[in-house]
Each structure stands twice: as C-alpha cells, then as structure tokens.
Residue frames as qw, qx, qy, qz and C-alpha x, y, z in Angstrom:
[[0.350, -0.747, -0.504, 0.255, 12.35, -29.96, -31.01],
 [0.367, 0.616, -0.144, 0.682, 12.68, -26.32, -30.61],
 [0.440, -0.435, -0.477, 0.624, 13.59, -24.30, -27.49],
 [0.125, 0.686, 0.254, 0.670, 11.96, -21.32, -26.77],
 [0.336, -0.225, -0.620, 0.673, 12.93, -18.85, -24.24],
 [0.146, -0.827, -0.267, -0.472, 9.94, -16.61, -23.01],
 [0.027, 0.424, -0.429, 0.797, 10.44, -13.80, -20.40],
 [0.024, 0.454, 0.738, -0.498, 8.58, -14.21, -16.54],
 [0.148, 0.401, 0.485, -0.763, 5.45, -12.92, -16.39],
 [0.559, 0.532, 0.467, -0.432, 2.65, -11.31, -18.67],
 [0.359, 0.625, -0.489, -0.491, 4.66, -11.60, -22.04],
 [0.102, 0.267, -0.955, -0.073, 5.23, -15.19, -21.62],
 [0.334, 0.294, 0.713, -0.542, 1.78, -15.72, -20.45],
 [0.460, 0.648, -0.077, -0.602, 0.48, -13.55, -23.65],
 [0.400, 0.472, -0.697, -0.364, 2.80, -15.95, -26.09],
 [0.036, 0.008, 0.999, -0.003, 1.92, -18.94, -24.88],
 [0.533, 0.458, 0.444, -0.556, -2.06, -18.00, -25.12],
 [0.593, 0.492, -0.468, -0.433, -0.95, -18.05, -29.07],
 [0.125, 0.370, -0.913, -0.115, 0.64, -20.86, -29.00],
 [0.354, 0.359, 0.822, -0.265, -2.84, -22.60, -27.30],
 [0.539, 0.640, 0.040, -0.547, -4.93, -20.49, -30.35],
 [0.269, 0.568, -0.738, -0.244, -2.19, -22.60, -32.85],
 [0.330, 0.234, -0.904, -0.140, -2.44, -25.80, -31.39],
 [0.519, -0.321, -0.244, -0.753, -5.18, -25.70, -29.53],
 [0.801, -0.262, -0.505, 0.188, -4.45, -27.07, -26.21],
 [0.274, -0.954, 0.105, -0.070, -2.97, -25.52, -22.91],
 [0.677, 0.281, -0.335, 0.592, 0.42, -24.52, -22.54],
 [0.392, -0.838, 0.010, -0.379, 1.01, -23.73, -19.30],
 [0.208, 0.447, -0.780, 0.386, 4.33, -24.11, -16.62],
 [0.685, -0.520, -0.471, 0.197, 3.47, -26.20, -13.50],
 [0.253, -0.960, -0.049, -0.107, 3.99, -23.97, -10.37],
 [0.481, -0.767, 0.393, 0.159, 7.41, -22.78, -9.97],
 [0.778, 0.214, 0.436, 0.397, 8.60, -25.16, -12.73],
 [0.006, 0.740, -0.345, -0.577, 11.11, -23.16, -15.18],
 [0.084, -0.266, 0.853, 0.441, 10.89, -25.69, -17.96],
 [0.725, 0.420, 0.197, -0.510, 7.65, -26.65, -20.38],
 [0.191, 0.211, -0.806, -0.519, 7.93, -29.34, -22.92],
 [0.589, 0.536, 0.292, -0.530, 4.91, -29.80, -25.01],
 [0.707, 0.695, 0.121, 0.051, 4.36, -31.63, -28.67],
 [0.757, 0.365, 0.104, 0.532, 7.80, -30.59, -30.44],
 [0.003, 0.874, -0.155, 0.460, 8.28, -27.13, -28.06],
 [0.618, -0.360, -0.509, 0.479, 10.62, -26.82, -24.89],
 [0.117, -0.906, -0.039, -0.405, 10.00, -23.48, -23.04],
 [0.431, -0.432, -0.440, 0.659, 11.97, -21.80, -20.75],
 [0.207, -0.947, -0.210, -0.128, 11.22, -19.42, -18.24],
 [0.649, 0.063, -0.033, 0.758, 13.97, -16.82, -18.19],
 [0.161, -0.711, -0.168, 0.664, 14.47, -13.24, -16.56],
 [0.406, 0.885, 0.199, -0.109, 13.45, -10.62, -19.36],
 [0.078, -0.875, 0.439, 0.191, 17.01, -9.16, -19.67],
 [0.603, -0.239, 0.759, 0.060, 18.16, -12.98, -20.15],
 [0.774, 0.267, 0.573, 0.036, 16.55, -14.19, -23.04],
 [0.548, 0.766, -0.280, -0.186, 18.67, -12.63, -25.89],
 [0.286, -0.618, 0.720, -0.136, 21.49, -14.10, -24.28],
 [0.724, -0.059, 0.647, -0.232, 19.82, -17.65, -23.97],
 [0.671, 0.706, 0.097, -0.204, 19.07, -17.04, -27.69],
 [0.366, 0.797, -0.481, 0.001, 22.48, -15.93, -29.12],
 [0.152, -0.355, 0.910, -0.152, 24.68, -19.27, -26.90],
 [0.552, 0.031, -0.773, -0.311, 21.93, -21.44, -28.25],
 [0.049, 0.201, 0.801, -0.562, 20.63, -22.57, -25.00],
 [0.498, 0.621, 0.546, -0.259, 17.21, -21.52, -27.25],
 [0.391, 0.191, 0.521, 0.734, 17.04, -21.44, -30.83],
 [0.081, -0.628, -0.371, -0.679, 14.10, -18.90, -30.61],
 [0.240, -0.266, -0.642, 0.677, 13.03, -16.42, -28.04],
 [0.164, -0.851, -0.451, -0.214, 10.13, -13.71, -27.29],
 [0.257, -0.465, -0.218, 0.818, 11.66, -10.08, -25.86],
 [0.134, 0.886, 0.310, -0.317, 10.87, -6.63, -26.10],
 [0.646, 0.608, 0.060, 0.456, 12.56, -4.79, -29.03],
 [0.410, -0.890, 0.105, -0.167, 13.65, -2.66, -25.86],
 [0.807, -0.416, 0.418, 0.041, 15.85, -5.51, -24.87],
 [0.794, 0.342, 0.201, 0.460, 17.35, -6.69, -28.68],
 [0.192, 0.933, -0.094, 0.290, 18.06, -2.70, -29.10],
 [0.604, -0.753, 0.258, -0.053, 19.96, -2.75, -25.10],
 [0.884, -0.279, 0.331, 0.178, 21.89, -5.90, -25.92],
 [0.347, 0.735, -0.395, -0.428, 23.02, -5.17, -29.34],
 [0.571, -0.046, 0.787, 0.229, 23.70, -9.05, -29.83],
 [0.095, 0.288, -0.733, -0.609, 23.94, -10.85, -33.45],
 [0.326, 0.222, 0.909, 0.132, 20.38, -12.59, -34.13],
 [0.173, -0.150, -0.669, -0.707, 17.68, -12.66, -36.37],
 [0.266, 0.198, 0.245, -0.911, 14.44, -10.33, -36.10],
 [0.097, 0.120, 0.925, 0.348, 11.38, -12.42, -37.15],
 [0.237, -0.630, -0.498, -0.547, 8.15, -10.83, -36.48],
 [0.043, -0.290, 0.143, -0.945, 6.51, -8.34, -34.32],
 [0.225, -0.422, -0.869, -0.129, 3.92, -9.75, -32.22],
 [0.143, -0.396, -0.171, -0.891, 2.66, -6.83, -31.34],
 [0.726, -0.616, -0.291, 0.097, 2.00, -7.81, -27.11],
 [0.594, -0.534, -0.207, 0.565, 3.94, -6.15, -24.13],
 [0.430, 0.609, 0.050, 0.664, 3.94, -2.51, -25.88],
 [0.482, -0.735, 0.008, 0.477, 6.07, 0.24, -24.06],
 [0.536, 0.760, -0.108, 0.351, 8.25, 3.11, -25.07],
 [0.763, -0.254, -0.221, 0.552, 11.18, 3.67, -24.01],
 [0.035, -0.956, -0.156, -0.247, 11.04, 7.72, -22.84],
 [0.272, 0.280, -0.319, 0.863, 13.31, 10.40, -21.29],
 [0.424, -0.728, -0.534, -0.070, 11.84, 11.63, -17.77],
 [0.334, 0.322, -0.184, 0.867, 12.95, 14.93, -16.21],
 [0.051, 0.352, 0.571, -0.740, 12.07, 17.09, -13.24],
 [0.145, 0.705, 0.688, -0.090, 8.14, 18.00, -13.78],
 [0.210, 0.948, 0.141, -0.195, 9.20, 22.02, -14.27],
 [0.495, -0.617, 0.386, 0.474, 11.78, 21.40, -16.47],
 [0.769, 0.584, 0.115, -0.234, 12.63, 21.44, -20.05],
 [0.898, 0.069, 0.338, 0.274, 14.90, 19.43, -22.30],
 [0.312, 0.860, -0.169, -0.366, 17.62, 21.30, -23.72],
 [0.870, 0.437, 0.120, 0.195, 19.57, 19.95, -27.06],
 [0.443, 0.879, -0.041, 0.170, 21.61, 22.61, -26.83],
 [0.364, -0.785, 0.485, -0.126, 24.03, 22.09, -23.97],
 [0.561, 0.557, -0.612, -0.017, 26.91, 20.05, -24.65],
 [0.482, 0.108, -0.858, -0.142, 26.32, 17.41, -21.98],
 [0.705, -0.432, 0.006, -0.563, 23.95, 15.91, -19.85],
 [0.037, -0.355, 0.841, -0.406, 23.99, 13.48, -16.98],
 [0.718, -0.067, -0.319, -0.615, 21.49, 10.57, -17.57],
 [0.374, -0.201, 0.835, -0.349, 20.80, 7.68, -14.97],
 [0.814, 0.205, -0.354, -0.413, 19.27, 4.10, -16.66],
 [0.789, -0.168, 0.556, -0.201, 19.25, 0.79, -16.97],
 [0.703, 0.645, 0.265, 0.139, 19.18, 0.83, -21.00],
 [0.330, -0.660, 0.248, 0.628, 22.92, 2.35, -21.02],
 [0.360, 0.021, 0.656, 0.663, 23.60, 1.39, -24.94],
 [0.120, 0.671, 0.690, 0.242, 20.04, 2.95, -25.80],
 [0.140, -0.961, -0.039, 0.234, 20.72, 6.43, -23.75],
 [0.420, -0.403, 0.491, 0.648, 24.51, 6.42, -25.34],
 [0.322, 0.081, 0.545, 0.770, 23.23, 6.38, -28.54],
 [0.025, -0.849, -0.524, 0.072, 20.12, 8.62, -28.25],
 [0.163, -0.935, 0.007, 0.317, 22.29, 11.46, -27.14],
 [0.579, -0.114, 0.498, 0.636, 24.91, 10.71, -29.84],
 [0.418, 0.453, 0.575, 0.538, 22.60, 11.13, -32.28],
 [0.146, -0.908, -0.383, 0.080, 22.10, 14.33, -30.66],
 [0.540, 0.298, -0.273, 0.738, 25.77, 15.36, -30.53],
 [0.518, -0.724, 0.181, -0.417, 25.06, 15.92, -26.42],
 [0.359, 0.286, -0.845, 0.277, 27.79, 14.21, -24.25],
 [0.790, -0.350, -0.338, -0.372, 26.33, 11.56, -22.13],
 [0.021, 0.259, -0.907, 0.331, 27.42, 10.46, -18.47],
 [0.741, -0.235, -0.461, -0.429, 25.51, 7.56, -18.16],
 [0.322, -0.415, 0.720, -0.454, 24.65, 6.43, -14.67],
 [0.477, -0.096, -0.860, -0.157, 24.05, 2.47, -14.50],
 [0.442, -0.184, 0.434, -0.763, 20.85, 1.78, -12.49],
 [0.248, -0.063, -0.935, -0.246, 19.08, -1.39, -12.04],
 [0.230, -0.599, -0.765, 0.061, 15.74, 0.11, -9.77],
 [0.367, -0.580, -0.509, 0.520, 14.46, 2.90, -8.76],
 [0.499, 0.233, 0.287, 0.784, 15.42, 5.06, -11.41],
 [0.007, -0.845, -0.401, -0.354, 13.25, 7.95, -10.68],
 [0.494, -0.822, -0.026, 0.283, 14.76, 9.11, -7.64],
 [0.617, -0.115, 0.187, 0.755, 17.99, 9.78, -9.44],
 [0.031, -0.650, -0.229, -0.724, 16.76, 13.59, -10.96],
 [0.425, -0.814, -0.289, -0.272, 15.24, 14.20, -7.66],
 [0.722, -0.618, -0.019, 0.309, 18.34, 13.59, -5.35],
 [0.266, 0.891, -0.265, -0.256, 20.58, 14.90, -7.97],
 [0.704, -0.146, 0.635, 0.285, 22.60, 11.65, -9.14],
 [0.440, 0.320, 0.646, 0.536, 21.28, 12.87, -12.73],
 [0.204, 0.145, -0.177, -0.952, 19.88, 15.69, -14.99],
 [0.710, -0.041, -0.001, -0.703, 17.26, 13.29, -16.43],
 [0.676, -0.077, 0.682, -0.269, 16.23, 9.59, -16.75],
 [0.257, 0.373, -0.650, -0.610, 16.33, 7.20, -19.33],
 [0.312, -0.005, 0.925, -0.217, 13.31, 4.21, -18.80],
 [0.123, -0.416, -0.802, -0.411, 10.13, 2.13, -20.01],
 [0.260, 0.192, 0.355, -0.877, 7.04, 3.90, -19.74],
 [0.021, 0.250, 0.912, 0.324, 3.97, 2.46, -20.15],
 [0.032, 0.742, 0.630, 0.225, 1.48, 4.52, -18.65],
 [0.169, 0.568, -0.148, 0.792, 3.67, 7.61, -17.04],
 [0.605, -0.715, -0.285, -0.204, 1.86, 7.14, -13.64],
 [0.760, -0.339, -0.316, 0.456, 5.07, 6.17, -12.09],
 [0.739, 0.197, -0.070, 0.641, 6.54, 9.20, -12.93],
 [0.295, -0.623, -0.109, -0.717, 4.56, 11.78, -12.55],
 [0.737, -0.621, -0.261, -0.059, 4.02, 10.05, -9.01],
 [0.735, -0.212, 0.076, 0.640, 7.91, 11.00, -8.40],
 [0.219, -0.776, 0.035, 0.590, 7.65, 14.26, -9.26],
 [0.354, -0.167, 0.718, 0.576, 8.78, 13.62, -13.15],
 [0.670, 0.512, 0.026, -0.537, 7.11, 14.33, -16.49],
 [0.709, 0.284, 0.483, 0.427, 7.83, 11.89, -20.04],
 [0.197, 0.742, -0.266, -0.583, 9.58, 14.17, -21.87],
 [0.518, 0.516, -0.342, -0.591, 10.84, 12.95, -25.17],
 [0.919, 0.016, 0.391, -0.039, 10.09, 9.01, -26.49],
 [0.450, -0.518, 0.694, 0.217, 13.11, 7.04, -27.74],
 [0.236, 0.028, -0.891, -0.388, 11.70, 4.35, -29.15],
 [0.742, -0.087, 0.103, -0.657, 8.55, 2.42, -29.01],
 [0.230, -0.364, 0.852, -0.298, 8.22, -1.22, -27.72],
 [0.844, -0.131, 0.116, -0.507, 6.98, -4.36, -28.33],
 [0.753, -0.248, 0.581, -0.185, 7.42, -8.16, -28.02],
 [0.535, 0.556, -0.542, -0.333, 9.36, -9.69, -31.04],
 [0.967, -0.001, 0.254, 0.019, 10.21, -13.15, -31.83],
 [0.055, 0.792, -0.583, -0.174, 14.05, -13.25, -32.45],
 [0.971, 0.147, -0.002, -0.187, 16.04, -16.21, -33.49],
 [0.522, -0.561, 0.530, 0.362, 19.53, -17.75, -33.15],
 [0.359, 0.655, -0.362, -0.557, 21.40, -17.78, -36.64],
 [0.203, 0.450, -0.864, -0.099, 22.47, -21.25, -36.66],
 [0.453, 0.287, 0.667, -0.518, 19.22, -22.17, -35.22],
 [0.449, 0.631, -0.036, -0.631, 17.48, -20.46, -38.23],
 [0.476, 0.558, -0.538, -0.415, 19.48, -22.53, -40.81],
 [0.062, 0.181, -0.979, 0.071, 19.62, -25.69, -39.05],
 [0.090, 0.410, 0.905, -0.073, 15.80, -25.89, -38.50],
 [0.143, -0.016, -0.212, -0.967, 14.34, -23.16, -40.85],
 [0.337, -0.403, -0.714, -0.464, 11.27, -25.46, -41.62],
 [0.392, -0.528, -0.727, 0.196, 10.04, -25.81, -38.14],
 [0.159, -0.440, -0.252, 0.847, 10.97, -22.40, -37.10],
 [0.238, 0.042, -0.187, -0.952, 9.20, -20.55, -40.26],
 [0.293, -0.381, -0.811, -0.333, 6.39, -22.91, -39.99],
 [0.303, -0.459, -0.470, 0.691, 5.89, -21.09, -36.18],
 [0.021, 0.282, -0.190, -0.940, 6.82, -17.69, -37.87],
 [0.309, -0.251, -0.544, -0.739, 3.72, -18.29, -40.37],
 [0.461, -0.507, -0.724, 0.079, 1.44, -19.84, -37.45],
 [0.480, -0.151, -0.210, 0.839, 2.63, -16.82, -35.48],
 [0.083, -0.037, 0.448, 0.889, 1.86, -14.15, -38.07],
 [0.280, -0.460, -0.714, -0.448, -1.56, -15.65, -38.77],
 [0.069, 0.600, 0.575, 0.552, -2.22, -14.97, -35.61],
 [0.217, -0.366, -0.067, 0.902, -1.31, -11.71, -34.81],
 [0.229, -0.094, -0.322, -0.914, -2.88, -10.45, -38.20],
 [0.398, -0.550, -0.576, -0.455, -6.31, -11.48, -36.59],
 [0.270, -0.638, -0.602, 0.398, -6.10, -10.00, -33.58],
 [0.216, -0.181, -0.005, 0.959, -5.57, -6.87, -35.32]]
C-alpha cells in the first residue's frame, strides 16, 4: 500500500480527479474524514505546509505540494514530476508608488516563506530582516512593520486591493509529486508505476 499525503482543499481535490482518470472510479474523503483508503492507496488529508514533513518522517511515502512549499522547507526528498495544477508565483509586493531598489544594502521584508526571501536577497547581496508572518501579510508595508512583502500571488487582486503592486516574481509555482527516499527504494515499482500513470496524464491535459 502506499500513503499519500495531499494538501486541504483544491490541490487535493485536483489530484485525486487524476487518480479517478487512472483508475477510473471515485476517490473521494467522506465528510470531515482525514483518511481515504482505496484499492492499494491510503490518503491523507494534511495542512499544505504539513505535507513535506509527513513525507520526509515517512508517515507518507509520497506526497502532492507546491514547489513553493519543497523550496520553504528545504527538506531531503525526491522531486518526481510536475503536475502542473495549483500554479502560483511566489512575488515581492511593495507600496503601489514605489520602486524596488537593488542598490541599498538592506531591506526589511515581512513573509511567511522566510528561507525563500533569505535567499532571494542573498542572491542579491541586499541584507534581509526577515519578519515571520503567518496572515495578513499585506498590511505589514502599509503600517510600516516592513519595506516590502514576500508572498503567493495568483492573481494580484489581493494586493493591489491593499494598496500594493507585484513587483518582482521569485519563483513560479506548481503542484509536484515528491517522494520519501526510503520510500522510493523500498517500493520503487508501485511508486514509478503512479509516476508513469501520473505523467500520462498530465501530458494529455496539456
């Protein structure tokens, strides 16, 4: 059997619609239920931030996050395929009449994604005080906790609704399929047999 952890909501929804295109049947939680076992799968349902975690301590040998989230964590597993659901980038947001300078030797940046803004502005050679935020994150530019923001942005509404513009994208997001290592080698077949089922099809919805 394998364990697979998917995030709440419309990513875990989105992977388990493959998984009914694969085996043709529904896969679906009962209400409130945090556990699915189906045929030779056991889902869990696991906060988004969670499932590398769940992944790497084996508590699931495979999991489904944003590449947002493997970047963040910086854990030790194995990157299998791109399914190419839940895209987002992961942007810099700054006061609406403001512009980004490179040149000033350090900035004051408010996030959630601390390891992703630390090494953004490295590669910038800009010192970084990173401010740890877990909501709200816009207001920090506006009240003055920060200079700018570091967050997901999918369509920019929020920000601009806060006064904020997207200034420069990080990275770009999407929904991978990761794997524990000792998972991987202890049940390669079943897991690359997925990975090819997986693969197939992704390349037709493209």
């Amino acid at each position: 059997m394998l364990t697979v952890a998917l995030p709440k909501g419309r990513i875990a929804e989105e992977t388990l619609e493959m998984f009914e295109t694969i085996f043709d049947k529904k896969f679906e939680f009962d209400d409130r239920k945090l556990i699915l076992e189906m045929d030779s799968f056991k889902f869990l349902l696991v906060r988004n931030q969670d499932v590398p975690t769940y992944v790497e301590h084996q508590a699931a040998d495979i999991g489904v996050v944003g590449l947002d989230v493997i970047e963040e964590k910086e854990l030790d597993l194995i990157k299998l395929l791109d399914l190419g659901i839940g895209k987002c980038k992961v942007a810099i947001g700054l006061k609406a009449e403001e512009q980004m300078d490179y040149d000033r030797a350090s900035i004051k940046v408010a996030t959630k994604m601390t390891n992703i803004a630390k090494n953004y502005f490295a590669k910038k050679a800009i010192g970084a005080e990173v401010v740890k935020l877990y909501g709200s994150i816009e207001l920090a530019p506006i009240v003055g906790l920060s200079d700018v923001i570091v967050d997901i942005v999918e369509t920019g509404n929020t920000m601009r609704q806060n006064g904020l513009k997207v200034g420069e994208t990080i990275m770009e997001s999407s929904a991978h399929l990761i794997a524990n290592k000792q998972s991987f080698y202890a049940k390669k077949m079943e897991i690359l047999k997925l990975y090819e089922q997986l693969k197939s099809v992704v390349e037709n919805r493209k």
